[in-house]
PLY file of the C-alpha trace (Angstrom):
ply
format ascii 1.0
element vertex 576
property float x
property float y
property float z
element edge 575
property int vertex1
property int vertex2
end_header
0.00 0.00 0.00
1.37 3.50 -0.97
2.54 5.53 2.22
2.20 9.73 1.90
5.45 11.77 1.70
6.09 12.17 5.37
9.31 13.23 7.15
9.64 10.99 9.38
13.16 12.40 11.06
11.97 13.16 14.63
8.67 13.37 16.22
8.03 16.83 15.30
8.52 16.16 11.70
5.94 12.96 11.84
3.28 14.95 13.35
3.65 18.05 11.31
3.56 15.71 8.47
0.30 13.79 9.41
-1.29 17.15 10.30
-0.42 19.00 6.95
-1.36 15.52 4.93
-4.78 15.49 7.04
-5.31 19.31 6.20
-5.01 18.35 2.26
-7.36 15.78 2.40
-10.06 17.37 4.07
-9.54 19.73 1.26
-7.09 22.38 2.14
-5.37 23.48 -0.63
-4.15 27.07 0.33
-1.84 28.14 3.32
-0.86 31.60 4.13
2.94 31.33 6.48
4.54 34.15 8.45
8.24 33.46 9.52
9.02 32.30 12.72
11.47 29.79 14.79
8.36 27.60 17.14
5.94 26.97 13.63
9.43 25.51 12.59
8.08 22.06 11.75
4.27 23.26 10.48
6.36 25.60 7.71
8.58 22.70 6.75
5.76 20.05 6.29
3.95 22.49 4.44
6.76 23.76 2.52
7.34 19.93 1.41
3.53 19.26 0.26
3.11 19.02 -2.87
-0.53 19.54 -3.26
-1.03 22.35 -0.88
0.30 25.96 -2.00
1.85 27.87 0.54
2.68 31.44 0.53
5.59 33.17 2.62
3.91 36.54 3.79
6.17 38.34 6.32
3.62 40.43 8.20
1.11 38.45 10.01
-1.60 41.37 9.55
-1.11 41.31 5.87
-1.19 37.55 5.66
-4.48 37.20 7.57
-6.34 39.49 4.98
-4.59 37.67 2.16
-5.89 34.40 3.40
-9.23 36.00 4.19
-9.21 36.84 0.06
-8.53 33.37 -1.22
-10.85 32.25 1.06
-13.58 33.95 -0.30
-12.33 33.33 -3.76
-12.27 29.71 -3.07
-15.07 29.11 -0.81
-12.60 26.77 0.59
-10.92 26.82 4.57
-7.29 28.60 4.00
-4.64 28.15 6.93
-2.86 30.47 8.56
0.66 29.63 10.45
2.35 31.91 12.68
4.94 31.85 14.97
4.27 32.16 19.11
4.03 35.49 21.20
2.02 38.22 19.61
1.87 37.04 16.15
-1.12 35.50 16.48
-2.71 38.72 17.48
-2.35 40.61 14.40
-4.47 37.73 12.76
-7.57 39.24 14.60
-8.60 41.70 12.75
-9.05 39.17 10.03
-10.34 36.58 12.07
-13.17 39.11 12.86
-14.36 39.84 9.38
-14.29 36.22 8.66
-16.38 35.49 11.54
-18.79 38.50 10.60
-18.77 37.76 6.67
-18.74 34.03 6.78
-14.87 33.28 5.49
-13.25 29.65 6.33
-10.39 30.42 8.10
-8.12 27.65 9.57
-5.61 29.61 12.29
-2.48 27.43 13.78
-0.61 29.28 16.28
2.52 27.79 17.20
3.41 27.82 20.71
6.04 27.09 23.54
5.00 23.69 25.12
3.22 23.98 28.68
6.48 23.78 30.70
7.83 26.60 29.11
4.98 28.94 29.84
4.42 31.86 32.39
8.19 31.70 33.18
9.18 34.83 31.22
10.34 32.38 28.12
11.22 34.20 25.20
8.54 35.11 22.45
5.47 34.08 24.92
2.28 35.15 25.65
-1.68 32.89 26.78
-2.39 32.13 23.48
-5.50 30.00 24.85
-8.60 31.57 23.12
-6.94 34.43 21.60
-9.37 35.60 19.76
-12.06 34.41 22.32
-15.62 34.52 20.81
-14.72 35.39 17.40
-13.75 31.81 16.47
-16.47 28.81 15.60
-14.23 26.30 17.09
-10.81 26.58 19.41
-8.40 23.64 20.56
-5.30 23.35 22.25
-3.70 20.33 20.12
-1.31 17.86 22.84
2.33 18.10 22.24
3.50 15.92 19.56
3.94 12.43 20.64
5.37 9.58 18.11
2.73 7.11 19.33
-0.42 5.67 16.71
-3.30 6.52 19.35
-1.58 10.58 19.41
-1.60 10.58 15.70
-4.90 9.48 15.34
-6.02 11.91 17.71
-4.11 14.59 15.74
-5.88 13.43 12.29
-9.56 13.22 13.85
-8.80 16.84 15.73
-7.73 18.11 12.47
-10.70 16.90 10.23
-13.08 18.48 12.99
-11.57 21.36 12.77
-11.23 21.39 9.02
-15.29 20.91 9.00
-16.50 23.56 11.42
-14.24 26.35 9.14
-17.39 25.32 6.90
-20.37 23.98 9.03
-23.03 25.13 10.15
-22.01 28.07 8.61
-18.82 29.24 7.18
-16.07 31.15 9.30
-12.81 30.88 11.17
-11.60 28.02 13.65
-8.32 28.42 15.86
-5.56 25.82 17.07
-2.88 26.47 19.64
-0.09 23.80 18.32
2.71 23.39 21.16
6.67 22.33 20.03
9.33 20.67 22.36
12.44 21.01 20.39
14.24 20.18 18.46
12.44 21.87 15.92
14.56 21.46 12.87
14.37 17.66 11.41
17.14 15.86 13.68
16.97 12.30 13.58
14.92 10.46 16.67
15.78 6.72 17.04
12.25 4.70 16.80
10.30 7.21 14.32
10.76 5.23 11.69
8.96 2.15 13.08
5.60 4.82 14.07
5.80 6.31 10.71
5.41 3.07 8.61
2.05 2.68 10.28
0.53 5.55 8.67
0.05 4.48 5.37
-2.95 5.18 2.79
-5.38 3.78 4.78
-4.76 6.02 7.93
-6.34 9.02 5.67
-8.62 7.05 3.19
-11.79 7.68 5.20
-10.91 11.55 5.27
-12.38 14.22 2.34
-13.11 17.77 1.89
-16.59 18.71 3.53
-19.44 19.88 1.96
-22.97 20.72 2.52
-24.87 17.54 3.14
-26.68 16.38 -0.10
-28.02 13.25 -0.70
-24.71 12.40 -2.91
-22.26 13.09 0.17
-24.18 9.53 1.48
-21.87 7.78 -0.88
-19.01 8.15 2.16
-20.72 5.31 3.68
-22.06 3.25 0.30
-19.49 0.84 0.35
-20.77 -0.08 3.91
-24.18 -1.69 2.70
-22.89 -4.54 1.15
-20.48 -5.60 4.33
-21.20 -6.72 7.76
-21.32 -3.82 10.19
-23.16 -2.77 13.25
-25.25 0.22 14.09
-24.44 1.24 17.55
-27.61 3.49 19.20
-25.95 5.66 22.16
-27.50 7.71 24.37
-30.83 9.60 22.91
-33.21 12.09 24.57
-35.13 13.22 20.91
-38.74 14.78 21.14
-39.99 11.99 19.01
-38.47 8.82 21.06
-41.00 6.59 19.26
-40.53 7.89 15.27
-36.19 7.16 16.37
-36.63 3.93 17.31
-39.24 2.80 14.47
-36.53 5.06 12.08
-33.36 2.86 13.34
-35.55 -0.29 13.54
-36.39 -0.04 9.39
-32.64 1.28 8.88
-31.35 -2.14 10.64
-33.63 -4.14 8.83
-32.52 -2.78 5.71
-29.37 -3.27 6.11
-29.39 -6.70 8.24
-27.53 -5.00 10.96
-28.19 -5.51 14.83
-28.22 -2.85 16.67
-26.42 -2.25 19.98
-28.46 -0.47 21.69
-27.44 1.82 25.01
-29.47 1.29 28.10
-31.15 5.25 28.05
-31.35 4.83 23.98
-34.85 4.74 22.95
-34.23 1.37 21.02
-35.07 -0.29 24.20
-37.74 1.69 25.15
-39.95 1.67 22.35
-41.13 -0.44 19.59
-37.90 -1.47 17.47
-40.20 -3.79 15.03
-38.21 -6.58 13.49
-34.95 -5.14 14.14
-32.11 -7.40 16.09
-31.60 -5.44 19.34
-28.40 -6.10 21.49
-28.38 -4.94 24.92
-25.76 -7.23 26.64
-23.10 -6.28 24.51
-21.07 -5.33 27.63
-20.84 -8.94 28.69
-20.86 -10.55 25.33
-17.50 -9.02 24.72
-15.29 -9.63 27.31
-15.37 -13.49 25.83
-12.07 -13.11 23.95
-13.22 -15.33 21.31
-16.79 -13.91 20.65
-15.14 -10.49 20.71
-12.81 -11.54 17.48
-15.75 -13.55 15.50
-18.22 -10.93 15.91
-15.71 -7.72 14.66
-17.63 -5.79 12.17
-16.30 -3.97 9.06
-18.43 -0.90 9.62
-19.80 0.51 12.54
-22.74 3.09 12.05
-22.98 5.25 15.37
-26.10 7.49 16.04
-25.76 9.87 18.15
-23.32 9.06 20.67
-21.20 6.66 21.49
-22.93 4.36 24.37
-21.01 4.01 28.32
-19.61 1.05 28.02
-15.85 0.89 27.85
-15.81 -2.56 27.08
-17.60 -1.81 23.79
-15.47 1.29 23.09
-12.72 -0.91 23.36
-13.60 -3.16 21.01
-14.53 -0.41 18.39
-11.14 1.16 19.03
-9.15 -2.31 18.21
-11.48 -3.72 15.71
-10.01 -1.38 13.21
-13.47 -0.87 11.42
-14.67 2.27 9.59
-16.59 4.34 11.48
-19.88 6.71 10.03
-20.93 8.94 13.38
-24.76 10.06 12.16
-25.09 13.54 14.41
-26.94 16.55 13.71
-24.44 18.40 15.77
-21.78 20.00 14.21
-18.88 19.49 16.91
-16.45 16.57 17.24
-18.30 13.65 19.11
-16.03 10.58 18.36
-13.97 10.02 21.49
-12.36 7.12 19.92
-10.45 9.00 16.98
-11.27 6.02 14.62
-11.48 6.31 11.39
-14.53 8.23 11.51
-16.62 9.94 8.69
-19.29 13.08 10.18
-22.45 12.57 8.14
-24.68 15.54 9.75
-28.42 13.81 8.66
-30.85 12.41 10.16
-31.55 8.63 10.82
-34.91 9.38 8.88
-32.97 10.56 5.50
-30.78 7.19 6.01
-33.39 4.88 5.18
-33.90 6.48 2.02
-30.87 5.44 0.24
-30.45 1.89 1.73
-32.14 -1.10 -0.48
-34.00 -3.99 1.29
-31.58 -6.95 2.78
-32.14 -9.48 4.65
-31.06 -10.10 8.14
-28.05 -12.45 7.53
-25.88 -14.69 9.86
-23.95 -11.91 11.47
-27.16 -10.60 13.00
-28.37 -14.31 13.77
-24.50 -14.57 15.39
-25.53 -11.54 17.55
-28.83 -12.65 18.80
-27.61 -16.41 19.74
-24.77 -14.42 21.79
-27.49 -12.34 23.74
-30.13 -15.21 24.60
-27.37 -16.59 26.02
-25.64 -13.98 27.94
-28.77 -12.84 29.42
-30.10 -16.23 29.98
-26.75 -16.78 31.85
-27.03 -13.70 33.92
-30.43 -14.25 34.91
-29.82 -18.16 36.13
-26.30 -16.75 38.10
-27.27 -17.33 42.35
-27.32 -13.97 43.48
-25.35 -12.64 46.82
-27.25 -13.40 49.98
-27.82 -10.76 52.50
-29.69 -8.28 50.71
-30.62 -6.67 47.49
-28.11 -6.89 44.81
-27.69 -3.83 43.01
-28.09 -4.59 39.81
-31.25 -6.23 40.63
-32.95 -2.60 40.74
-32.89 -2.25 37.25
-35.20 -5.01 35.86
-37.48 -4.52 38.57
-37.49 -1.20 37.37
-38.08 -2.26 33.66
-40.92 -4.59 34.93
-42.88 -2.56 37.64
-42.30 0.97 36.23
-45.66 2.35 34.55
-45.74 2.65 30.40
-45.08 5.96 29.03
-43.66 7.56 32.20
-40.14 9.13 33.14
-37.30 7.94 34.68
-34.19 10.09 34.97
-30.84 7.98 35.76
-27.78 9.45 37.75
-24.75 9.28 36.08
-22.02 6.66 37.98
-23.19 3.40 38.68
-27.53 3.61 38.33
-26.83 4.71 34.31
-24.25 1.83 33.40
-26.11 -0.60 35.59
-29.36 0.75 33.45
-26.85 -0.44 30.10
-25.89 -3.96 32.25
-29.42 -4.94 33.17
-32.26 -2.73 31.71
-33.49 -5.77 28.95
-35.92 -4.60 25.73
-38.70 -3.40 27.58
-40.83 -1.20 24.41
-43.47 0.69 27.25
-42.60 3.89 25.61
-41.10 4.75 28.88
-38.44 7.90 28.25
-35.51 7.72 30.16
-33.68 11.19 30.84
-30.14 11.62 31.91
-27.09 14.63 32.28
-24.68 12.54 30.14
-23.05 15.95 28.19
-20.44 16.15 31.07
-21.20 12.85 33.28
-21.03 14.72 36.21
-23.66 13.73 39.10
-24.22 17.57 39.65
-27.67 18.18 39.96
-28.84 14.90 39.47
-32.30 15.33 42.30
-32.74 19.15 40.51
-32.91 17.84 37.02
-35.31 15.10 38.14
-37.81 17.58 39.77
-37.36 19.80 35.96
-38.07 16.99 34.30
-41.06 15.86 36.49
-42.46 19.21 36.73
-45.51 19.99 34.92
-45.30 16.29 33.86
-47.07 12.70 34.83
-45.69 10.34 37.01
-42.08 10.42 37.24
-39.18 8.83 39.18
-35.74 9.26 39.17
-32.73 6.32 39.42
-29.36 7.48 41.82
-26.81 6.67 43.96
-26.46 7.91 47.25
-23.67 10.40 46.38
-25.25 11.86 43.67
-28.46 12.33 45.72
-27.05 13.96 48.45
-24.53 15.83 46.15
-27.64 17.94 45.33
-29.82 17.28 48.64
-30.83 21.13 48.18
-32.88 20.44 45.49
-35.12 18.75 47.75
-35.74 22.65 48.85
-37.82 23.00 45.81
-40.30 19.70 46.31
-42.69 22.07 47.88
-43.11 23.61 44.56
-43.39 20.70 42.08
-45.98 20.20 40.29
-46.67 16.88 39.73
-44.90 13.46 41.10
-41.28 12.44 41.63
-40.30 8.76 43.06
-36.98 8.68 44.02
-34.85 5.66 44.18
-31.82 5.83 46.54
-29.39 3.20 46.12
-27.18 3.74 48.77
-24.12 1.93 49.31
-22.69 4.34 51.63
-20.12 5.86 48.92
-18.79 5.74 45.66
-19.50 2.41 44.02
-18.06 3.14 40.52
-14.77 3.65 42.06
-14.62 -0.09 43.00
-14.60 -0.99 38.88
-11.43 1.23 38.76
-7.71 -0.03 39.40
-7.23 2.45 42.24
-9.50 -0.07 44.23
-6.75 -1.99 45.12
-4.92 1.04 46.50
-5.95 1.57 50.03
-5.24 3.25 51.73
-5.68 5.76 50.57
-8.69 4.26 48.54
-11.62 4.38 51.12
-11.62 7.60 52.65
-10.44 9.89 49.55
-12.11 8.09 46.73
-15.02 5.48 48.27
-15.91 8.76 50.49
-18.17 6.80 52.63
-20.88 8.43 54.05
-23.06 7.99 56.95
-25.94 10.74 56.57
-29.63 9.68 57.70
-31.41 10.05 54.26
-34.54 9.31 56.35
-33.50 12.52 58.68
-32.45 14.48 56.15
-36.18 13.44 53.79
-37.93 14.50 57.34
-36.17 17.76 57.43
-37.73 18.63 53.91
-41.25 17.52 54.51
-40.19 14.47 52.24
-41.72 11.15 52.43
-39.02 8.28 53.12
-39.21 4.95 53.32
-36.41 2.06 53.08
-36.79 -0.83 50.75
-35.27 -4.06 52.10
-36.30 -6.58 49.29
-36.60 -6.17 45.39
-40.09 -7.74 46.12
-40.94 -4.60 48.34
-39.77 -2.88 45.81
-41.90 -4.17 43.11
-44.64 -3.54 45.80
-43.95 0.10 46.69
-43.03 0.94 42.86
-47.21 -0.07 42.46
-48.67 2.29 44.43
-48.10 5.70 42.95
-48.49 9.42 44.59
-50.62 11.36 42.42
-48.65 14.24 43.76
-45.60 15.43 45.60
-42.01 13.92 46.20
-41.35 10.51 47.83
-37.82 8.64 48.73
-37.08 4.91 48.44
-34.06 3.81 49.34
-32.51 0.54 48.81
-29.89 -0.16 51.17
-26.67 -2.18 49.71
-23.31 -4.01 50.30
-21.28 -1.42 48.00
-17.85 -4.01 48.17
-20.13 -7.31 47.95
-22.32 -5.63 44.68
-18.79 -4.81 43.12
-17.31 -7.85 43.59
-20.54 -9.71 42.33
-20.94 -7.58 38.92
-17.49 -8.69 37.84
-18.09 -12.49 38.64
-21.50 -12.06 37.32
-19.70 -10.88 33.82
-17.26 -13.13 33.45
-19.42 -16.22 34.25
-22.14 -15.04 31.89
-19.54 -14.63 28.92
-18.09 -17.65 29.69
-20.95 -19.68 28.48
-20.44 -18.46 24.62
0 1
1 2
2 3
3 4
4 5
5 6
6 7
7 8
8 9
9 10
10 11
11 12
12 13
13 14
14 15
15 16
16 17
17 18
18 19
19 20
20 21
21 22
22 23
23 24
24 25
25 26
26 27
27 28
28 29
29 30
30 31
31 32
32 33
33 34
34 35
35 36
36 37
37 38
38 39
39 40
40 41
41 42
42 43
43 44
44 45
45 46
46 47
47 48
48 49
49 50
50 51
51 52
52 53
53 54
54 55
55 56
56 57
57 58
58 59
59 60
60 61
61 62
62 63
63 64
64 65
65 66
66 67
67 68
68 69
69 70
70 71
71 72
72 73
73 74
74 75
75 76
76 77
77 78
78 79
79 80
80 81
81 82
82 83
83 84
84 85
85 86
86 87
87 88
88 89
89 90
90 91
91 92
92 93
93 94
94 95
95 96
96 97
97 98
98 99
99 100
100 101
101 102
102 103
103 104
104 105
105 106
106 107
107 108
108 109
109 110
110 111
111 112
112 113
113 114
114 115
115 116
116 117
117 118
118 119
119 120
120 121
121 122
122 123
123 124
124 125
125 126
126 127
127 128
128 129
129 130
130 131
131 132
132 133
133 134
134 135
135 136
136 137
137 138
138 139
139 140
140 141
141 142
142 143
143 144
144 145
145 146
146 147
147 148
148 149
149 150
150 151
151 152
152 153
153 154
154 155
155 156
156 157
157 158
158 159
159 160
160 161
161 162
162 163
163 164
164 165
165 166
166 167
167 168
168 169
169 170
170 171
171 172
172 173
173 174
174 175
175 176
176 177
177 178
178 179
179 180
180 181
181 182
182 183
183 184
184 185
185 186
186 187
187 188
188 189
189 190
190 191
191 192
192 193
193 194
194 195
195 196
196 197
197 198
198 199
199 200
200 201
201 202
202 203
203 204
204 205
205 206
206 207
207 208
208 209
209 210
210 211
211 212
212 213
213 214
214 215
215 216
216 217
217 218
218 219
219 220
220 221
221 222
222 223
223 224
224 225
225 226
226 227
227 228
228 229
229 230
230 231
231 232
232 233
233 234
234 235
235 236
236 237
237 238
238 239
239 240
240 241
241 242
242 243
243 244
244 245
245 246
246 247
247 248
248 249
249 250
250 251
251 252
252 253
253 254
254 255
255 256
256 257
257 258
258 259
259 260
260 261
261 262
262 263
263 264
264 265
265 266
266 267
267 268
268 269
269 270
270 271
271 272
272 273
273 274
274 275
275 276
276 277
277 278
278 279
279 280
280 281
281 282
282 283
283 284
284 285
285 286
286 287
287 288
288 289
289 290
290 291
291 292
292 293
293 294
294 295
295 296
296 297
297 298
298 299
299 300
300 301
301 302
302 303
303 304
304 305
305 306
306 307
307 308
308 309
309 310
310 311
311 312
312 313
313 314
314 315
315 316
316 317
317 318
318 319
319 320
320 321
321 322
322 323
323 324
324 325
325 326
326 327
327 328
328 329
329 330
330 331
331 332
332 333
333 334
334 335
335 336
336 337
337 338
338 339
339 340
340 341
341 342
342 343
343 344
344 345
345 346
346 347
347 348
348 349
349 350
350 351
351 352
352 353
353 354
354 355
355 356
356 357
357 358
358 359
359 360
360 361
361 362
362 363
363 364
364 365
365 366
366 367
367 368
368 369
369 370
370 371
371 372
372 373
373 374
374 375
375 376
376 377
377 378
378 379
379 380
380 381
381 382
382 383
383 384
384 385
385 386
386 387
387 388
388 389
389 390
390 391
391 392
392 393
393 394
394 395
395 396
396 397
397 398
398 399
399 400
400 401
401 402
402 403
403 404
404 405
405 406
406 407
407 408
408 409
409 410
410 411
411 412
412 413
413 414
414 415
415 416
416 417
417 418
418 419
419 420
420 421
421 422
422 423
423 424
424 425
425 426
426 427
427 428
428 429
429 430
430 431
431 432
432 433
433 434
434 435
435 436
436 437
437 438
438 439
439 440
440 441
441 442
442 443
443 444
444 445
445 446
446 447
447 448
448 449
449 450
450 451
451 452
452 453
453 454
454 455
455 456
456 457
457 458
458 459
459 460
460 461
461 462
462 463
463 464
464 465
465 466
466 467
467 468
468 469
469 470
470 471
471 472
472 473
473 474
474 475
475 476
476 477
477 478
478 479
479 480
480 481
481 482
482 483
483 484
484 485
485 486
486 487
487 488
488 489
489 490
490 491
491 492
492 493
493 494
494 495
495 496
496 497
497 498
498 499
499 500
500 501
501 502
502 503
503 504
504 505
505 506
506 507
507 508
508 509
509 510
510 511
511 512
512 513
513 514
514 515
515 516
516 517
517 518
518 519
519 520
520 521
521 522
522 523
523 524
524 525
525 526
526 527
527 528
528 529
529 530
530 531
531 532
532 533
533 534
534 535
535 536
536 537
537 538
538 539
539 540
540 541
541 542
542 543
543 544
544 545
545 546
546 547
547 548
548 549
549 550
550 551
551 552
552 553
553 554
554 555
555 556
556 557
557 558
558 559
559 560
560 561
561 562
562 563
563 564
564 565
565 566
566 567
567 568
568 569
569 570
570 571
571 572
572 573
573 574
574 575
């Protein structure tokens, strides 16, 4: 396979190279260069290129408005490469009247690496947001590293940012791009053996963006006719019920299974004839399923789902990736090879032709009557409810058509472990933009406000993290059951290798707590009640306030739970 011209002398050589080779193929074909010493390896990579003119202007005022004039010659993003220090802010005027007239503007300040900052080093100023709102995207790229995962980082950064110069609308984008010297090509020992990795196929899946027309669909053509996946992530759409029917017909026609995220409306709603996954988690941490059941293409709506294990498989299967968003900013985490198709699942379905469902969906389904069958028959802990045992009770007792808000942590990946394809039209709601528990009890009283019956899924932490919002249940209007797991602290941090480190594990990560949520309900005017069995909690999830706010919570053995899930997961994959 052909490999692009690349210097591959140092580390700074290989990642100016991919970055100026990314920049061309995302259809850059004009850059604009003011001298300098730290943009060292940008101007030689660019300088090198043979399919990418670049101009030597000397002052950076001059070459911002001569950009700004190809630009709109062109209609296409020109890049701008300056120096450090206050170079970069004689490109603002420009940068201004390409935000205000609509120009594609690509801006890459070079800059002193982090180290070498606010310590009165030569030829340095904050170069973070320098031109603060005037830009439709700004990112601080990582120092060049000569490792694959850094590169593609670099590549997917760099066809983001190459696609916001033009969508939604047209206008000018800033990097910050950090140097460690040497920044003249010296040779690096081990280079070499990084750069023969990126070859043609690192940058196939990249190309210049356009408006979305039915003919850009043709970056994800060659997908139909191979095996792939379509992976539904988290979804909170106004119209859960037209998604899930939408993705449903898309998977049929292309005789895809779908693996569906626990808060994705695929498993909420009626999915009709489609092959839904939901214990994906489980079914790939068997070694050998994992391998057989690697796609070719993997169609993500939305967002990518919480499970790392399945992230991790993405990530090493190698497969191309199309990310369906009608969002405009860079949503693939994994850096794959990932084409942006801004449409909607609707407009999909349109340009697929009827397939069958063929063995690799089959493959899928055996692998999940199993798993769950598996998971189901596994002798739970005694002592106790089991935590994960919440969730299908949950999926069982719960109402049709009501709301359930999940916490972030634990309740929202035990909702992807556990929650099984339940179509009630129940919609789930959740604060997954930052994963934070902040406001988890607030967000459930919004979301219940005004509303039916509603209820809301959290850990202990993240319920008393916001235990003030339980200041503003005299004001709801309607009805919020709340269900407190509470395992006295942090559970999720006993899935994570600092576990094992304690102390000082317990006190500055577990965080135990000991607050009466009883006391504290009582306090509030709040009615509080603990839940001892999941039978009593099938019972109490029956009888439902017409109005007001009401507490369950359901006492656990955080350590026991955690030690169960992963035995639980490995038996249950074991049996494929």
């Amino acid at each position: 396979m052909s490999r692009p011209d690349i210097d591959s002398s140092n580390t700074n050589t290989l990642w100016a190279g991919v970055l100026v080779e990314t920049l061309w193929r995302c259809g850059v074909r004009s850059a604009v260069v003011s001298p300098g010493s730290r943009s060292t390896p940008l101007t030689l990579a660019l300088a090198r290129h043979g399919g990418i003119e670049a101009t030597p202007v000397l002052d950076e005022r001059s070459a911002a408005f001569f950009a700004l004039g190809i630009a709109r010659r062109t209609h296409r993003p020109v890049v701008l490469v300056c120096t450090s220090g206050t170079a970069g802010a004689n490109y603002f005027p420009a940068v201004i009247e390409a935000q205000e007239s609509g120009v594609p503007l690509l801006v890459l300040t070079a800059d002193r690496p982090p180290e070498m900052r606010a310590c009165a080093s030569g030829q340095t100023i904050d170069q973070q947001r320098l031109f603060g709102t005037h830009v439709s995207y700004y990112h601080e790229l990582a120092v060049p590293e000569a490792n694959l995962a850094r590169l593609r980082y670099l590549r997917q950064t760099l066809a983001q940012a190459c696609r916001q110069t033009q969508e939604p609308q047209a206008g000018p984008v800033h990097l910050n791009v950090p140097f460690r010297d040497p920044l003249v090509p010296v040779p690096e020992d081990g280079v070499d053996a990084i750069a023969a990795e990126i070859d043609e196929a690192f940058f196939s899946h990249l190309q210049p963006s356009d408006p979305v027309t039915p003919g850009q669909t043709r970056i994800w053509q060659r997908a139909i006719s191979a095996r792939g996946v379509i992976v539904a992530g988290p979804d909170q759409t106004a119209r859960p019920a037209g998604y899930a029917a939408s993705v449903a017909r898309l998977a049929r026609q292309l005789g895809w299974p779908v693996l569906a995220d626990g808060v994705s409306p695929l498993r909420h709603f009626p999915a009709k004839g489609a092959t839904i996954v939901t214990a994906y988690d489980t079914i790939l941490r068997n070694v050998g399923a994992a391998r057989d059941l690697a796609p070719r293409y993997v169609l993500c709506l939305g967002e990518w789902p919480t499970s790392k294990v399945l992230r991790a498989w993405i990530e090493s299967s190698g497969a191309e990736i199309v990310l369906v968003s009608q969002r405009y900013d860079n949503r693939d985490a994994l850096h794959g090879r990932t084409r942006h198709l801004n449409a909607s699942v609707e407009a999909l379905t349109a340009l697929v032709r009827q397939r069958q469902p063929g063995a690799y969906a089959a493959a899928w389904a055996r692998a999940e009557t199993q798993v769950r069958a598996a998971m189901a028959a596994t002798t739970r802990p005694r002592g106790g409810v089991f935590e994960g045992d919440v969730v299908p009770v949950l999926a069982e007792a719960l109402p049709d058509e009501v709301a359930l808000f999940v916490a972030s942590s634990m309740p929202v990946r035990d909702v992807e472990y556990f929650w099984p394809v339940a179509p009630r039209g129940r919609r789930l709601f959740f604060n997954r933009g930052a994963n934070g528990i902040d406001g988890t009890l607030s967000t459930a009283l919004g979301v219940a406000h005004g509303g039916g019956a509603s209820f809301l899924l959290t850990g202990d932490l993240a319920f008393l993290h916001d235990s003030n919002g339980l200041l503003i249940a005299p004001k709801l209007c309607g009805s919020l059951t709340v269900i407190v797991v509470n395992n006295a602290g942090g559970g999720i941090f006993e899935h994570l290798p600092v576990a094992h480190i304690n102390p000082p594990f317990e006190e500055f990560f577990a965080t135990p707590q000991t607050v009466d949520i009883g006391a504290l309900c009582a306090a509030h005017g709040v009615s509080h009640r603990v839940v001892k069995t999941v039978g009593e909690l099938r019972r109490a999830l029956s009888h439902r306030p017409a109005a007001g706010v009401r507490v369950l919570e359901v006492r656990t053995d955080r350590k026991r739970d955690a030690a169960f899930r992963k035995r639980l997961f490995a038996t249950a994959a074991a049996t494929l």
